[in-house]
N, C-alpha and C positions, 0 to 999 in steps of 0.2 A: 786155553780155549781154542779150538776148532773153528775154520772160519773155510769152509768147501765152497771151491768158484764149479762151475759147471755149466754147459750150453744146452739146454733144452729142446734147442733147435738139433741136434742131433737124437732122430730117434733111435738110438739105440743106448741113448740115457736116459731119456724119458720114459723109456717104456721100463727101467729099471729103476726108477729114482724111490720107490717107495718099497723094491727092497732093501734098497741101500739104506735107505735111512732106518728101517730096521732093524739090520743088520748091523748098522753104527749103533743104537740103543743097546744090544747086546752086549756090543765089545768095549761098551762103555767111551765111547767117542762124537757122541752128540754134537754137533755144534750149528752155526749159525750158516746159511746158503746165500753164496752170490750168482746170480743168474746174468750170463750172457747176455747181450744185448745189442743191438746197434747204437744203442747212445752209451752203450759202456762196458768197453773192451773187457779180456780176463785180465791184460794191463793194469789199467786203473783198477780194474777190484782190487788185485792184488796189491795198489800202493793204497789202498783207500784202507785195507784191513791193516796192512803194515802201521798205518797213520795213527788207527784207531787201538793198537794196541794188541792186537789178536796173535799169542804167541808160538801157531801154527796155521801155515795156508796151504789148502791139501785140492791140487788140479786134477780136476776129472772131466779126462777124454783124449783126444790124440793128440800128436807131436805137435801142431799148431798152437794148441790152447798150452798145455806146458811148458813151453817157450818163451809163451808171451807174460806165464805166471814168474818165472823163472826171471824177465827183466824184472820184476815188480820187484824182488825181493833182494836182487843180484846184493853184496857188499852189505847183509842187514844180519841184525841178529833174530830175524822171523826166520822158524823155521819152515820149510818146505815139504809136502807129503805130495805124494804121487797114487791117484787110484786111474792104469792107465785101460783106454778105451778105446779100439779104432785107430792102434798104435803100431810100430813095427817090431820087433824083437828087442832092439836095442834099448830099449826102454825098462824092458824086462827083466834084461838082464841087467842092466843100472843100478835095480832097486832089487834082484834079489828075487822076485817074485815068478812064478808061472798063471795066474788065476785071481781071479779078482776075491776071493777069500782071505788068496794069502796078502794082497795088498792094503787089506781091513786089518788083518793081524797084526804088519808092519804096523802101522799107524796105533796098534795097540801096544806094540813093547816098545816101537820110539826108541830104537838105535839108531843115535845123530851121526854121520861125518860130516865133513866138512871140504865141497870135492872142487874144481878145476871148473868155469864154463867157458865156453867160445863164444865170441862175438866176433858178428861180421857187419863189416863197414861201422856205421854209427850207431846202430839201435835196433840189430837184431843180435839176437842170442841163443844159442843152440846146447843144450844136454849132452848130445849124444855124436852127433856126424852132421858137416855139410858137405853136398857134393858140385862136381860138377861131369853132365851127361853129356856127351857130345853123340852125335850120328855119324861121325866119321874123325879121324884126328887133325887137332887144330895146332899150328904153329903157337905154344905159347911158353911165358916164363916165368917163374916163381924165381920171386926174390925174398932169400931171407936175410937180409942186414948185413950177413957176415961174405956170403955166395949167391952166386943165381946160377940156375937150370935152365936150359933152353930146350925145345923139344916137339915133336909133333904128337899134342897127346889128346888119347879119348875121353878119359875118364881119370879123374881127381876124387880121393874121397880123405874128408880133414876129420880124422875123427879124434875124439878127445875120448881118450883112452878104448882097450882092445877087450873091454870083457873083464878084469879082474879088477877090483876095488884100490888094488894100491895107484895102477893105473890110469884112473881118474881124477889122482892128488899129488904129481909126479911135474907138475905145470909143463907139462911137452904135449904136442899133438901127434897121433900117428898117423902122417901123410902118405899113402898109396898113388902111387902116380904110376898107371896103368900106359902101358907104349907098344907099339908092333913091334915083334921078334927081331927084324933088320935091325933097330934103332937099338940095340944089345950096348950098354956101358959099362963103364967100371965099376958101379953100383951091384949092390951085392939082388943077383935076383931069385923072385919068388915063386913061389905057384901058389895060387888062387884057387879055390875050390872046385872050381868052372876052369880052370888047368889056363886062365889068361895071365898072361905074367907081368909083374910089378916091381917098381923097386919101392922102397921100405925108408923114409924119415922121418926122425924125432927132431921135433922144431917148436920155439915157441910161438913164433909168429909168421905169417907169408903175405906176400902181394903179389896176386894173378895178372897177368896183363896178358891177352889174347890178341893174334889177328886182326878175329871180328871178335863183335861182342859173345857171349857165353851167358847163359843162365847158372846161376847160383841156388839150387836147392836144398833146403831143410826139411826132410821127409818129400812129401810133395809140393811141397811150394817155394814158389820162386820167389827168395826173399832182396836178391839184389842182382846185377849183372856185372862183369868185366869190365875196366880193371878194379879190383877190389882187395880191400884188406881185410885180412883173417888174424884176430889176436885168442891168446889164449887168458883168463885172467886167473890166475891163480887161488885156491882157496877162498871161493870168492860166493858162495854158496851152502846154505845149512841145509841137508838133504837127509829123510829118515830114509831109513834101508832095512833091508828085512835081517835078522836079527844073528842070522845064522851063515850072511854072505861075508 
């Protein structure tokens, strides 16, 4: 049974919610709607249909509300569907999808893995990438258990896997640690699309310590600040994916 969370308060679901539901009657995906709230998070929906028995929870709308579905189910045997909305690419490419057709189709053939999520600090949890934006670079250090980096850097970005599906079930993050040209190490370096150069590590855990404080982003929102830990939990997640990724 199908058990869709979704925020009405974004109109750019509202204004589609009754093709969607449609759309689900064709593909034979009916199920039952949880609606956003101020007295009740996509969180608690998502632990409240976990509770109830519902042996699919399917997040509709951007990297916030999938997130926060994403804690609800983290470590369960409910599986999780993705129809995403107002989202970033990364999401997209996750599951497989370009179009919100074909993310109705997933949820119709229901190809499970079972993939990697990141959680940062205590009680956020991230799919895809968290970052961190600076305006200029910051003295800071990443410690991973084994080593620490030291460094004057702009931009961090901790993503849990690069695009390809095995990638995502690998329990390593691929950490981008963005530096000015001068600050060149023995790290093997990259070029970036936007030609800013990077060095490249596979890690399963880090703790940030900055200067100053730092903003912590998930999509756009600022889910924690400096100093902060970034874990990865392995396998820790039942996620349908399009059928052909």
């Amino acid at each position: 049974m199908y058990y869709y969370i979704l925020d009405l308060g974004n109109k750019n679901i509202a204004k589609i919610k009754e093709k969607l539901e449609v759309m689900m009657a064709s593909y034979g995906i009916s199920g039952d709607f949880g609606k956003i709230s101020p007295l009740c998070s996509a969180y608690e929906l998502a632990k409240r249909a976990r509770a109830e028995g519902y042996s699919t929870v399917v997040a509709i709308g951007n990297t916030e509300i999938i997130n926060q579905v994403t804690q609800g189910l983290v470590n369960s045997d409910t599986t999780m569907g993705i129809i995403p909305i107002d989202t970033d690419s990364t999401i997209y490419d996750l599951i497989g999808v370009e179009a919100l057709k074909d993310a109705l189709e997933t949820l119709r053939t229901r190809k499970i893995e079972t993939i990697d999520i990141g959680k940062v600090s205590e009680n956020k949890y991230f799919l895809t990438e968290a970052k961190i934006l600076n305006s200029r670079p910051i003295p800071t250090v990443l410690d991973f258990t084994n080593f620490k980096i030291g460094g004057n850097f702009k931009e961090i970005i901790i993503a849990n896997g690069s695009g390809s599906k095995k990638s995502y079930e690998d329990g390593l993050f691929d950490i981008k640690i963005f530096h000015q040209e001068k600050n060149k190490s023995i790290w093997q370096i990259f070029k970036a699309k936007d030609e800013k150069e990077f060095s490249l590590l596979h890690q399963e855990n880090l703790k940030i310590e900055t200067e100053q404080q730092c903003e912590v982003l998930i999509d756009h929102e600022v889910v924690t600040k400096t100093p902060c830990q970034i874990s990865i939990l392995p396998l820790a997640l039942k996620l349908i994916i399009a059928r052909s990724h």
